[in-house]
MIKEMI-741856 format. One record per residue: x, y, z of N, C-alpha, C in turn. Coordinates in steps of 0.02 Angstrom, whole numbers, padded with zeros to 5 digits, always signed. Layout:
BEGIN
XYZXYZXYZ;...
END
This chain:
BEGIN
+02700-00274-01244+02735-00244-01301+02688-00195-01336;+02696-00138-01363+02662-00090-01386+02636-00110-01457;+02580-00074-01490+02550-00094-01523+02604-00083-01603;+02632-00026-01611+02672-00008-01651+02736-00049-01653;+02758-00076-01601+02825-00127-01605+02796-00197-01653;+02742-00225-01601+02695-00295-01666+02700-00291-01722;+02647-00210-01747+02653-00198-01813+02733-00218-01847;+02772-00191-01834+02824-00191-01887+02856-00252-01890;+02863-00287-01813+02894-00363-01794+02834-00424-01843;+02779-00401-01834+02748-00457-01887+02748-00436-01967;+02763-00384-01972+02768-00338-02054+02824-00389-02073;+02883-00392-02022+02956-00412-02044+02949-00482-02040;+02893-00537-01992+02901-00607-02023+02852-00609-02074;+02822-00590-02084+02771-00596-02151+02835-00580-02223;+02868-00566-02205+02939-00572-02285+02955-00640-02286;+02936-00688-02235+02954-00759-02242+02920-00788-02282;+02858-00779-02248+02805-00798-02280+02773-00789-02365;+02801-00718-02367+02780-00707-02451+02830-00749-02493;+02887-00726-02446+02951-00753-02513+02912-00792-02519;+02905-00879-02494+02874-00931-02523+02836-00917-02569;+02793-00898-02571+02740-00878-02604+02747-00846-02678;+02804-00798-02661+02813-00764-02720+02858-00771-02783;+02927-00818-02723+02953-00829-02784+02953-00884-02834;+02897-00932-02838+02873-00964-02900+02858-00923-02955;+02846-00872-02958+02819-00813-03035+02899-00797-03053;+02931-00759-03036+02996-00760-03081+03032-00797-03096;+03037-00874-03061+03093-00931-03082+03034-01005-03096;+02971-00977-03119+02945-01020-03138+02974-01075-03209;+02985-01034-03255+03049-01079-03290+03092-01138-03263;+03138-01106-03217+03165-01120-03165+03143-01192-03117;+03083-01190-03096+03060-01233-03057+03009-01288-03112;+02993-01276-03158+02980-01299-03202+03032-01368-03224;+03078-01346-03260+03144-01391-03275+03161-01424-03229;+03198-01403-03148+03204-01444-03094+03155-01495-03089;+03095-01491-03114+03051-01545-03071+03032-01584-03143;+03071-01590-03201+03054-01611-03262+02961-01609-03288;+02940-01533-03283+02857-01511-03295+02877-01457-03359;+02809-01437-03380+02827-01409-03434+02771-01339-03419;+02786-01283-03455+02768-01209-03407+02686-01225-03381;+02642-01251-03443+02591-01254-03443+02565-01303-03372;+02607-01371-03365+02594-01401-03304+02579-01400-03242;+02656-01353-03220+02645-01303-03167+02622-01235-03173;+02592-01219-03198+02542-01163-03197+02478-01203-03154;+02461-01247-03205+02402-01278-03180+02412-01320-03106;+02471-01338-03079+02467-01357-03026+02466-01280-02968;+02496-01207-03023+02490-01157-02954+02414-01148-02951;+02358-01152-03005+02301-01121-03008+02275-01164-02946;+02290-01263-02942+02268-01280-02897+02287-01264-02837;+02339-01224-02816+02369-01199-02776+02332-01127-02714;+02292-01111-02787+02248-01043-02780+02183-01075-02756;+02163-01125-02783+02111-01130-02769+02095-01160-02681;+02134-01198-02644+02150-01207-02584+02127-01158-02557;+02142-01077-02565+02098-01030-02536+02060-01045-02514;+02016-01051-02558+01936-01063-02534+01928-01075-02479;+01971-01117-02429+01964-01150-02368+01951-01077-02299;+01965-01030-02336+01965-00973-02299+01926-00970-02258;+01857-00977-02263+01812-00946-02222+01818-00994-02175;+01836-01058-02168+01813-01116-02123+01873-01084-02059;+01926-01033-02083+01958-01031-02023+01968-00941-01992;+01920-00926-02036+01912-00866-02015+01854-00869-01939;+01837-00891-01951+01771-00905-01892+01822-00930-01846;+01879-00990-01843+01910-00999-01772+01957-00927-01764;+01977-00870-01800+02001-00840-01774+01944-00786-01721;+01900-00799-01749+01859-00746-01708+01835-00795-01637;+01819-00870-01644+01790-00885-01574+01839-00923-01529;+01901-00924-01558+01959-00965-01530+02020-00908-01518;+02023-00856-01552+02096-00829-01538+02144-00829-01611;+02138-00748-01596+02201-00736-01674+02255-00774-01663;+02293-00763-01598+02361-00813-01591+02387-00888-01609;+02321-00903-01603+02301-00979-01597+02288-01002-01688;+02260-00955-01724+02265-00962-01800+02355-00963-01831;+02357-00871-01799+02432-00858-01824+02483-00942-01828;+02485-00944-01772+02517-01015-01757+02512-01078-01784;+02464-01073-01799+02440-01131-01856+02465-01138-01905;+02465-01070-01953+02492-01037-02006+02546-01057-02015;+02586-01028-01978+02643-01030-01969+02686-01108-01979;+02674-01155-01951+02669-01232-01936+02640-01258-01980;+02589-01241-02037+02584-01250-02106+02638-01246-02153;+02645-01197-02173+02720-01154-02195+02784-01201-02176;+02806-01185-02134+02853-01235-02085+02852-01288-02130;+02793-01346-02116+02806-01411-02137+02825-01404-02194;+02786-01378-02251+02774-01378-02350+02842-01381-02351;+02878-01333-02328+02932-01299-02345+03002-01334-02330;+02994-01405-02247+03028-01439-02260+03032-01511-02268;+02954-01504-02291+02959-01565-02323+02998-01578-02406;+02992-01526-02431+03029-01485-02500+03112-01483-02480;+03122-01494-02426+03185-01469-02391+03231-01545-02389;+03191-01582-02365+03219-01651-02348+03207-01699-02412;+03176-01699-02445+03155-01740-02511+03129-01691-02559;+03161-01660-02615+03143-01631-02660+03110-01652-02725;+03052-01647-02749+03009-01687-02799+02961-01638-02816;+02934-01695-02851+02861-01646-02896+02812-01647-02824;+02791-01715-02790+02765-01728-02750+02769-01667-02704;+02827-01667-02647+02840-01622-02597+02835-01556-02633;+02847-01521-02683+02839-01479-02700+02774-01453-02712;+02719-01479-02738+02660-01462-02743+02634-01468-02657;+02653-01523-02641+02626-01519-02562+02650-01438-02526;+02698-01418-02555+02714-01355-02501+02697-01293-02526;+02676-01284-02622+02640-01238-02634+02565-01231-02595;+02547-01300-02589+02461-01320-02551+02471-01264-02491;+02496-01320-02451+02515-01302-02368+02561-01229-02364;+02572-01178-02423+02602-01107-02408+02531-01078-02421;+02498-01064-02481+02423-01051-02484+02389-01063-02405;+02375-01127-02381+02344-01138-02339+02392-01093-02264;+02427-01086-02258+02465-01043-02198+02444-00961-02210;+02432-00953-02265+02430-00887-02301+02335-00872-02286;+02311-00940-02281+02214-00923-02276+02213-00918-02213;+02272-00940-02158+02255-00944-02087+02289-00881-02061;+02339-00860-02085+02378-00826-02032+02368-00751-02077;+02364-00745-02153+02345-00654-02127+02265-00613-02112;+02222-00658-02147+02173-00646-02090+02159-00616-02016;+02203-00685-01979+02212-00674-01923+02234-00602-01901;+02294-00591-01948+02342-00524-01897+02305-00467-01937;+02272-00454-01993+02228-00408-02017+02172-00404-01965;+02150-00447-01939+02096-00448-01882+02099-00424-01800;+02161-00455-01804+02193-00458-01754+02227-00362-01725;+02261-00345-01776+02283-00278-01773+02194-00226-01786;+02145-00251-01812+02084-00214-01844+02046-00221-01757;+02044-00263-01718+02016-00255-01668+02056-00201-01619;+02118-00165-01642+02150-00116-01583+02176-00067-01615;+02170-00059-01672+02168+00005-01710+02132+00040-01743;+02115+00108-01709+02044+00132-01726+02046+00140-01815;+02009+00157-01838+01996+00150-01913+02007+00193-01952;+02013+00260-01903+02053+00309-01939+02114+00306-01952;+02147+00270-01910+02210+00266-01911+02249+00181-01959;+02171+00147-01966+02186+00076-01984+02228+00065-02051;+02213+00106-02114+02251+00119-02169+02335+00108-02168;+02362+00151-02112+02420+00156-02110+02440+00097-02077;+02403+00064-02019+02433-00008-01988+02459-00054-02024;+02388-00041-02075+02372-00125-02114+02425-00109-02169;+02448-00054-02211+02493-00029-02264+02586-00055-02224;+02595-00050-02144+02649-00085-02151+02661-00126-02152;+02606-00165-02128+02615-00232-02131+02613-00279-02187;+02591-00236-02247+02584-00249-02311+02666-00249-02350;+02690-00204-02320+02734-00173-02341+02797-00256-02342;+02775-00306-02316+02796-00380-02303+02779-00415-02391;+02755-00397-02405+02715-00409-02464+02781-00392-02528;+02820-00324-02537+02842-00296-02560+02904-00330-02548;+02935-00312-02479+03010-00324-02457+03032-00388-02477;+02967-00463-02487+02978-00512-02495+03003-00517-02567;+03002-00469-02639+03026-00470-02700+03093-00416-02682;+03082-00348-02666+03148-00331-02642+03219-00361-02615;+03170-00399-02578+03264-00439-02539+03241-00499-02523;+03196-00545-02519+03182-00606-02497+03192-00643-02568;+03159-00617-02637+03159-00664-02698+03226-00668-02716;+03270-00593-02750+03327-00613-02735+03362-00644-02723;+03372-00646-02637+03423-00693-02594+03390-00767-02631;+03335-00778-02635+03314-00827-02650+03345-00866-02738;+03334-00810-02771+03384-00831-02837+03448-00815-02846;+03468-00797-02784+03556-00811-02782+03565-00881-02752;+03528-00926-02712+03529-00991-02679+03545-01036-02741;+03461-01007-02784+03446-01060-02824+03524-01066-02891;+03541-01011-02904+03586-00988-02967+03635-01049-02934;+03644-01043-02883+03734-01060-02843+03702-01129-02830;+03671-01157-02806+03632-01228-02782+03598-01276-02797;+03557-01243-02843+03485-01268-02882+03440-01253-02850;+03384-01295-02891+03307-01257-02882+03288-01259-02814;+03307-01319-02777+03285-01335-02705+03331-01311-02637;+03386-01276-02671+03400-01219-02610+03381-01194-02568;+03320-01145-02576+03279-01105-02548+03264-01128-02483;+03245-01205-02501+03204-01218-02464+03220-01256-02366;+03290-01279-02380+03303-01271-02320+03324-01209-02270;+03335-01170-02280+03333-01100-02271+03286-01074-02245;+03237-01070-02282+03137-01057-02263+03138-01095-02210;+03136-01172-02205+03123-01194-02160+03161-01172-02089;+03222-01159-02073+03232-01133-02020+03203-01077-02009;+03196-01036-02053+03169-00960-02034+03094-00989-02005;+03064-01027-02033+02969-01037-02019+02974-01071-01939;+03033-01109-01919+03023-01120-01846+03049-01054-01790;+03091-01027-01831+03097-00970-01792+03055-00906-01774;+03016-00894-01820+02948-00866-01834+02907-00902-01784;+02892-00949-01779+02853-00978-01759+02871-00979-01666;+02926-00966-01627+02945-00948-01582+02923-00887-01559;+02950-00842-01618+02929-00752-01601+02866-00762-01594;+02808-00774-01628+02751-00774-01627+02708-00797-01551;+02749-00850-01523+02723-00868-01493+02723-00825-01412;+02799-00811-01410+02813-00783-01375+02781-00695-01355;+02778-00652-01435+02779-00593-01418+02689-00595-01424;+02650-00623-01460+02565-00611-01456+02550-00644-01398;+02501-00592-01372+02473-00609-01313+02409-00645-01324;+02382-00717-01287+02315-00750-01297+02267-00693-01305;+02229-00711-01323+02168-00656-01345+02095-00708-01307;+02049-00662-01289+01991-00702-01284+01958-00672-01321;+01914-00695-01377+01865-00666-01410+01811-00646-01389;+01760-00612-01385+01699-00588-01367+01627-00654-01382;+01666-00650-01455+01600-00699-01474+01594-00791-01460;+01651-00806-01407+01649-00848-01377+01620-00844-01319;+01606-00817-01289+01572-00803-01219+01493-00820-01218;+01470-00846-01174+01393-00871-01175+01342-00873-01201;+01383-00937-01252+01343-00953-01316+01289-01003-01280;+01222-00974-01308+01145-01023-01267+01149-01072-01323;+01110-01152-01288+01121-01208-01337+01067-01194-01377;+01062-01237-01425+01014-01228-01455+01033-01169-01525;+01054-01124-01499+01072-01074-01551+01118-01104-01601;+01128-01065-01661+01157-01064-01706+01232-01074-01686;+01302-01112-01702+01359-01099-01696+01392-01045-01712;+01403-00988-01680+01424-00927-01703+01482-00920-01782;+01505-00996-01761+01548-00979-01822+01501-00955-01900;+01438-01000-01886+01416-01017-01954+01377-00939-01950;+01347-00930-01878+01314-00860-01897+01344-00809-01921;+01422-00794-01904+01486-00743-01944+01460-00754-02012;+01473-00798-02028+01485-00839-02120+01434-00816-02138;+01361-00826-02095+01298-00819-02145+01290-00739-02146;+01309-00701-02104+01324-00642-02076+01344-00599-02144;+01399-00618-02157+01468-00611-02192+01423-00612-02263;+01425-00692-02278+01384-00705-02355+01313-00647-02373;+01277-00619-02338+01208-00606-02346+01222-00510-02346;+01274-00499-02317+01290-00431-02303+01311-00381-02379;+01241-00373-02423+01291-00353-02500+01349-00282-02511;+01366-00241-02442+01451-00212-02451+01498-00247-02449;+01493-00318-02401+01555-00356-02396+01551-00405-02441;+01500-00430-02475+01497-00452-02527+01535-00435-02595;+01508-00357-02622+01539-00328-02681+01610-00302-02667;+01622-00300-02594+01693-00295-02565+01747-00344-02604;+01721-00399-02603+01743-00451-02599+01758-00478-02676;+01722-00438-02703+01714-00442-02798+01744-00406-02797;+01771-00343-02781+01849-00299-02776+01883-00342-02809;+01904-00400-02718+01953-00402-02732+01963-00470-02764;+01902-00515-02813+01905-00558-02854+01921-00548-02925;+01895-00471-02947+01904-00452-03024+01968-00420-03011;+02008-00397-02951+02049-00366-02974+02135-00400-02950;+02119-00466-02944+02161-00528-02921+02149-00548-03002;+02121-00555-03012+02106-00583-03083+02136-00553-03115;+02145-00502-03158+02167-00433-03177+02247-00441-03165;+02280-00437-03092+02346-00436-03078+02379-00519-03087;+02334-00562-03071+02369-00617-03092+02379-00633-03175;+02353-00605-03208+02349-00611-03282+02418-00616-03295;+02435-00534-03274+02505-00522-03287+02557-00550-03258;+02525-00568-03185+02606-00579-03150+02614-00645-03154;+02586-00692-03187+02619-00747-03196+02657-00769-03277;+02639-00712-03310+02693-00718-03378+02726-00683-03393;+02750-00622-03346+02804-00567-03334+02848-00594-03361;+02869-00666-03333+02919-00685-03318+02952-00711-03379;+02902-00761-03440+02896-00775-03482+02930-00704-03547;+02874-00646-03520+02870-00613-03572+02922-00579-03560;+02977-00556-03543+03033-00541-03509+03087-00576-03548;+03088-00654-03538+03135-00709-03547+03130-00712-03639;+03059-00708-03650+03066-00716-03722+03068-00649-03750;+03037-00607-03734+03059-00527-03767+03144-00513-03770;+03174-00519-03697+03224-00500-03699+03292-00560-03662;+03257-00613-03677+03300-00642-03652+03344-00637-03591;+03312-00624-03538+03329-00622-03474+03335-00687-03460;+03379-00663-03428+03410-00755-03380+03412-00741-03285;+03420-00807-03252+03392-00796-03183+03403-00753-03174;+03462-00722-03139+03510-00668-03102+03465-00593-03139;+03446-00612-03185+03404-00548-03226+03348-00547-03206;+03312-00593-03190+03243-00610-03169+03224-00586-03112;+03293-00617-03050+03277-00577-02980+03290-00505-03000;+03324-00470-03021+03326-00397-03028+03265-00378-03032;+03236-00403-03099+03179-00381-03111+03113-00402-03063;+03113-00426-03026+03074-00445-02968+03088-00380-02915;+03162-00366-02893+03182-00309-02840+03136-00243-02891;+03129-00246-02939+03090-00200-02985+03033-00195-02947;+03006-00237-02964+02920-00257-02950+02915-00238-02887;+02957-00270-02830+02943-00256-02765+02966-00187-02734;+02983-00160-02763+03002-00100-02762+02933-00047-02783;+02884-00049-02822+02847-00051-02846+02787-00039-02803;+02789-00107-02762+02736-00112-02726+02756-00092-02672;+02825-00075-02638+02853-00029-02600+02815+00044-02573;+02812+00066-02632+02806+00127-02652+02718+00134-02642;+02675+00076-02687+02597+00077-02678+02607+00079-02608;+02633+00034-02573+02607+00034-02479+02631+00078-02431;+02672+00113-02476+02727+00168-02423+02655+00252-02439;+02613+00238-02500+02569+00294-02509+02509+00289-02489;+02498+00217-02500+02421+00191-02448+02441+00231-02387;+02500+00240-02331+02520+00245-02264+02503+00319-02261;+02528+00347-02332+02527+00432-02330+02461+00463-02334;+02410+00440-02374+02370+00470-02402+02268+00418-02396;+02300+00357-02396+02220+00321-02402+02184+00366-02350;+02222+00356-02277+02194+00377-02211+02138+00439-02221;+02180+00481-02273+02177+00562-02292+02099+00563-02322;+02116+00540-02388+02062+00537-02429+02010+00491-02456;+02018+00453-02392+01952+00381-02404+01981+00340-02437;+01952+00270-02411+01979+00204-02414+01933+00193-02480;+01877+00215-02509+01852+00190-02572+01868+00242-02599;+01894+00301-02612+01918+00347-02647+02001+00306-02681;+02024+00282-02630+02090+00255-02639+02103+00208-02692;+02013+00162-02673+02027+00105-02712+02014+00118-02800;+01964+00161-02795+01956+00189-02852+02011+00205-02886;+02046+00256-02873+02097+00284-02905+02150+00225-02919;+02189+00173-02878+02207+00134-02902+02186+00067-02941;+02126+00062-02944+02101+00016-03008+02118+00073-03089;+02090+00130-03078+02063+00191-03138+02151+00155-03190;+02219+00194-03121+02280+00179-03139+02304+00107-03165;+02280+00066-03140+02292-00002-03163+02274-00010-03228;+02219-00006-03247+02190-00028-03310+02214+00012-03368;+02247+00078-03346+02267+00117-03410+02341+00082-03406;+02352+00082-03363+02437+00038-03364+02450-00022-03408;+02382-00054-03386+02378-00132-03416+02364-00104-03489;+02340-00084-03515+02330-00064-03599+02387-00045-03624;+02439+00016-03589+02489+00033-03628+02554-00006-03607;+02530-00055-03578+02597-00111-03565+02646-00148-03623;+02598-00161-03657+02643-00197-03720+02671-00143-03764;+02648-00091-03743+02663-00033-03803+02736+00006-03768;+02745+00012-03722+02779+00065-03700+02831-00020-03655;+02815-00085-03678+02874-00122-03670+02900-00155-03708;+02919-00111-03772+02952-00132-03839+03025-00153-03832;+03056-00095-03768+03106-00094-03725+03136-00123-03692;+03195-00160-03647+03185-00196-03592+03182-00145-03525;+03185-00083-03551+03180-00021-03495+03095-00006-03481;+03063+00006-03551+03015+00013-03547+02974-00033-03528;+02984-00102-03541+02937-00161-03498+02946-00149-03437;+03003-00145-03416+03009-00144-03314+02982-00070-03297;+02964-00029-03326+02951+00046-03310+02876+00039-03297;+02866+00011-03366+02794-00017-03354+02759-00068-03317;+02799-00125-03306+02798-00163-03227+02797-00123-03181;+02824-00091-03164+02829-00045-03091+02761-00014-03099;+02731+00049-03122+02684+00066-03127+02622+00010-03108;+02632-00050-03140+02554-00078-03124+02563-00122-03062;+02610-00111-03036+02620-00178-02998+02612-00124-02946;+02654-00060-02976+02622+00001-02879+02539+00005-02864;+02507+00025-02943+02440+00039-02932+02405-00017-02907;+02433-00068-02931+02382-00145-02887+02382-00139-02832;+02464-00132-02784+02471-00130-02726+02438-00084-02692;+02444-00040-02728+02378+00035-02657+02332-00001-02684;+02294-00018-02734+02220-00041-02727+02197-00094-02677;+02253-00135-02687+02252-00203-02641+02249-00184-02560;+02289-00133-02529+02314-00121-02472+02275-00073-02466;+02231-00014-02511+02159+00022-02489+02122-00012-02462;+02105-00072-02518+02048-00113-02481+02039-00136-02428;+02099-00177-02396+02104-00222-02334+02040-00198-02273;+02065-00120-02265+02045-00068-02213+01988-00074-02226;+01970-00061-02266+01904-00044-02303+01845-00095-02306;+01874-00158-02318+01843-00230-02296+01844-00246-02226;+01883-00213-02172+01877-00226-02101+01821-00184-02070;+01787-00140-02085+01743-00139-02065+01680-00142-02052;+01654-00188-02144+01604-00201-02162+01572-00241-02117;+01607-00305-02066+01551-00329-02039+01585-00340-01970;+01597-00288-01933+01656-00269-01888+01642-00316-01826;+01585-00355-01809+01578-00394-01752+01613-00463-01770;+01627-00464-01842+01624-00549-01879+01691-00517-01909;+01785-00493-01892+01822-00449-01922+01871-00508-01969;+01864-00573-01910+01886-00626-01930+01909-00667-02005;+01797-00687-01983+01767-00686-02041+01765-00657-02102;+01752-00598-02112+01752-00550-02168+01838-00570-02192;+01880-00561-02166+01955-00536-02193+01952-00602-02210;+01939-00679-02201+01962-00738-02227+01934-00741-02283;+01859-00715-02289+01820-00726-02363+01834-00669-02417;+01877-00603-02387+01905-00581-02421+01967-00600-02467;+01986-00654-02411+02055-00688-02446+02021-00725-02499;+01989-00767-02478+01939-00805-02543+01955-00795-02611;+01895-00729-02594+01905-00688-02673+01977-00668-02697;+02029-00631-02651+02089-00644-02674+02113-00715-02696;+02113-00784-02675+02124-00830-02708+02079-00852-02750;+02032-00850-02760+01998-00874-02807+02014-00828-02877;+02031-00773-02881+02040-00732-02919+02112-00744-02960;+02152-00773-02909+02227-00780-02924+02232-00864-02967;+02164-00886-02954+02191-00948-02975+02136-00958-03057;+02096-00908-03049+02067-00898-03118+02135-00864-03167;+02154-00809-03120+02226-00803-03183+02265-00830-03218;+02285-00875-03160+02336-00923-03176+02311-00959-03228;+02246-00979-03216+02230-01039-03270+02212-00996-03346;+02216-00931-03359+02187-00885-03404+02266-00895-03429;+02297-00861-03395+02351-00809-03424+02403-00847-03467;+02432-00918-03466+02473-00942-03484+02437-00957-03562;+02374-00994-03554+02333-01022-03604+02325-00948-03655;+02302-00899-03648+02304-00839-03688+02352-00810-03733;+02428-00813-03671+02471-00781-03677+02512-00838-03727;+02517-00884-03726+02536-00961-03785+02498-00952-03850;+02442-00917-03848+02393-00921-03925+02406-00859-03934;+02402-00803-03893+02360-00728-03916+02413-00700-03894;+02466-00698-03857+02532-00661-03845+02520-00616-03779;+02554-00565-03761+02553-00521-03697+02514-00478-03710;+02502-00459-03768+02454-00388-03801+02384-00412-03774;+02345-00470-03776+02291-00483-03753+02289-00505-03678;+02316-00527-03661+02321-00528-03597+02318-00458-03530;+02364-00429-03573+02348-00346-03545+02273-00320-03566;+02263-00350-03598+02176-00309-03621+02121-00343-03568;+02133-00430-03579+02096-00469-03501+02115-00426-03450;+02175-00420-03413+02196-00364-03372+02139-00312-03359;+02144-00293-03410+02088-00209-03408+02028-00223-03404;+01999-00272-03434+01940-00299-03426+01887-00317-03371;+01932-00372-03337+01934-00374-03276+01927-00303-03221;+01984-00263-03222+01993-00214-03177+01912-00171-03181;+01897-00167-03237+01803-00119-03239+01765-00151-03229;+01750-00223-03197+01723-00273-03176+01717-00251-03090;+01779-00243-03075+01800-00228-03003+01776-00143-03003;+01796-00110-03042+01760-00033-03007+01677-00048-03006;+01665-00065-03042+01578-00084-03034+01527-00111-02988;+01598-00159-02962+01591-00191-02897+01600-00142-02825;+01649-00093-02828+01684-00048-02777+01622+00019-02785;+01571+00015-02839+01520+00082-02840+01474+00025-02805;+01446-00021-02817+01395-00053-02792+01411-00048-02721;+01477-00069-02689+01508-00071-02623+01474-00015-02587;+01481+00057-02634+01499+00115-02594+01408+00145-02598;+01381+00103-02643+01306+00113-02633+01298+00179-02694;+01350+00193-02748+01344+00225-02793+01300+00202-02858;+01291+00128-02863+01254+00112-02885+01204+00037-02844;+01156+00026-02867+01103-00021-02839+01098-00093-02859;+01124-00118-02912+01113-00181-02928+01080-00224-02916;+01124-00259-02845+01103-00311-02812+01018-00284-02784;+01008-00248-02757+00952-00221-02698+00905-00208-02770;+00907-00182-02823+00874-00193-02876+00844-00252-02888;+00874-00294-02919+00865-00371-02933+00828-00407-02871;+00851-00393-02816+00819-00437-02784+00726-00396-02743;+00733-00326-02772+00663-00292-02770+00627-00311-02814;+00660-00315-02892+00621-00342-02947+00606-00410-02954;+00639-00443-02904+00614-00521-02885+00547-00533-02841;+00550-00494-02801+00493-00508-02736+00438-00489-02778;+00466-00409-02799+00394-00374-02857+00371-00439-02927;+00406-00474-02956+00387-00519-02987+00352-00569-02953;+00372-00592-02908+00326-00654-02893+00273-00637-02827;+00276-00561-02815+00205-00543-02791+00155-00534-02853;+00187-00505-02896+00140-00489-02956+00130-00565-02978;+00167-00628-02982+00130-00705-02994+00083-00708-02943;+00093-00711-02890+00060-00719-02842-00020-00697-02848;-00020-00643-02883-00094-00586-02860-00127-00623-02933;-00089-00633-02984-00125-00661-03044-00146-00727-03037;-00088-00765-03002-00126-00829-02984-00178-00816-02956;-00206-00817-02897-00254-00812-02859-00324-00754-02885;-00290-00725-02932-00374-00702-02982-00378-00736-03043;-00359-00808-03059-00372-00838-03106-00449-00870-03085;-00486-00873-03136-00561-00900-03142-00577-00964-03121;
END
């Protein structure tokens, strides 16, 4: 099967996959009440949700010495279960179990196909691959959240979820069927004694400071977007009293949004550099995030202003990907799982920020954390690009310090 048919056939099951994922932020209310929790509760059970990430790197290394297919699949069969175990017994229990196990399908399987597509598409051209497949990201608030809060409106909260589950075994068929086994390179005649390649990727990966400050991208600026996107929903419901059926609209908003960021990543990153890209969409974000509360006095002007920050995240987000694939291009695996990292680790510092802020200090400060955050991340994306020195500083003025202990010790009397 051609390389361009994959692309779009895995672009189009990855809408399975987000829906899950995504639509807890607009019917969080919603799923809140069904499971008798209160907003603040489940927040704190999504942050633990985020933090599961972390597990990233441990399976980024089997995609590189075992086979992308062999991750994808995993993923997939993660997903699957959460979703019907939520399906067959609906609770607080099964429900947190399938936020876990969607996170965890989400650390195995886009890695993988970011890696997976990064090993056969040259890099000039990688921008536009990785942007449709992103473009899964988007379609999943366009038409996956939606359909999803027309289930819930007509059914209740636990609708969704038998539904998902057929789609995740059927996914899980295509997958198997249309990716071809892969043999990795860096499985091949490994001498004993040596290091386990997995761990050498990781140490590879950890010690490398572009994929490092890469990686602070995309931790300050997960941080930054989760602020907002988990009290949209809130600030929406109580500004203007939106109710479900209003909520998914305003979600087809959002994803529409990020539509648009990944439909321009496709046009233009390729064009004018993948850290040029990212730049410009942090610069946009953070002025967005400041005049958010101001210019959403409205219920026109809040969603006008949703769209705007939710596009600029998305090209920043979908600049980067590319841009992180080739920092440690032998280890492509690796790198893209600990990239996810910082994307979850980032998402689950929000979560635990944004509700607690936005309850004392309102949406006005929260948009300012927003901005805050985001110049955290360009600072990180100049260090990346070697515009500024930091790290390689500090750790010169370290050696130079304790050579200079060193020389004084040893001329003491």
């Amino acid at each position: 099967m051609r390389i361009r048919t994959q692309i779009v056939i895995i672009g189009l099951l990855r809408v399975i996959l987000n829906t899950m994922h995504r639509m807890v932020y607009p019917f969080l209310a919603v799923f809140a009440h069904g499971l008798g929790l209160d907003i603040q509760a489940i927040s704190f059970a999504l942050a633990g949700r985020n933090l599961v990430g972390v597990l990233g790197p441990a399976f980024g290394p089997v995609a590189d010495l075992r086979g992308k297919k062999l991750v994808m699949l995993a993923g997939v069969a993660f997903f699957t279960l959460g979703v019907g175990l939520v399906a067959i017994r609906p609770g607080v229990a099964t429900f947190s179990a399938a936020l876990i196990l969607a996170i965890l399908s989400k650390s195995l399987f886009d890695p993988a196909v970011q890696a997976y597509f990064g090993d056969r598409v040259p890099y000039a051209q990688r921008g536009t691959a990785i942007a449709v497949i992103e473009m899964a990201w988007s379609l999943s608030f366009i038409a996956g959240v939606p359909a999803m809060g027309f289930l819930i409106a007509h059914y209740g909260w636990s609708a969704p979820f038998p539904v998902l589950t057929i789609l995740g075994l059927a996914m899980f068929i295509i997958i198997w069927r249309m990716i071809p086994h892969d043999v990795p390179r860096a499985a091949e005649g490994v001498a004993p004694r040596t290091p386990p390649p997995a761990w050498a990727n990781l140490r590879t990966v950890l010690t490398t400071i572009p994929a490092l400050a890469g990686i602070s991208v995309a931790l300050w600026s997960s941080i930054a977007n989760e602020s907002v996107n988990l009290v949209f929903g809130l600030w929406l419901s109580d500004s203007f009293g939106l109710q479900v059926a209003a909520l998914a609209g305003a979600s087809a908003v959002i994803g529409l949004a990020e539509f648009s960021g990944e439909g321009l990543v496709a046009l233009i990153t390729d064009r004018i550099g993948k850290g040029r890209s990212v730049f410009l969409g942090l610069a946009v974000n953070t002025v967005v995030a400041i005049l958010l509360p101001f210019v959403g006095r409205t219920e026109l002007g809040a969603l006008v202003g949703l769209f705007f920050f939710y596009f600029s995240f998305e090209f920043t987000l979908v600049s980067q990907l590319p841009m992180m694939s080739e920092t440690v291009s032998h280890a492509r695996g690796t790198v893209m799982a600990v990239n996810l990292v910082g994307f979850g680790v980032g998402r689950s510092v929000g979560a635990a920020l944004s509700t607690f802020v936005y309850t004392h200090s309102g949406f006005p400060v929260v948009t300012l954390l927003a901005a805050g955050f985001n110049l955290l991340a360009i600072m990180a994306l100049a260090e990346m690009q070697g515009k500024i020195t930091l790290v390689p500083r500090l750790l010169a003025w370290r050696r130079t310090l304790g050579s200079k202990n060193d020389t004084d010790t040893t001329g003491l009397p």
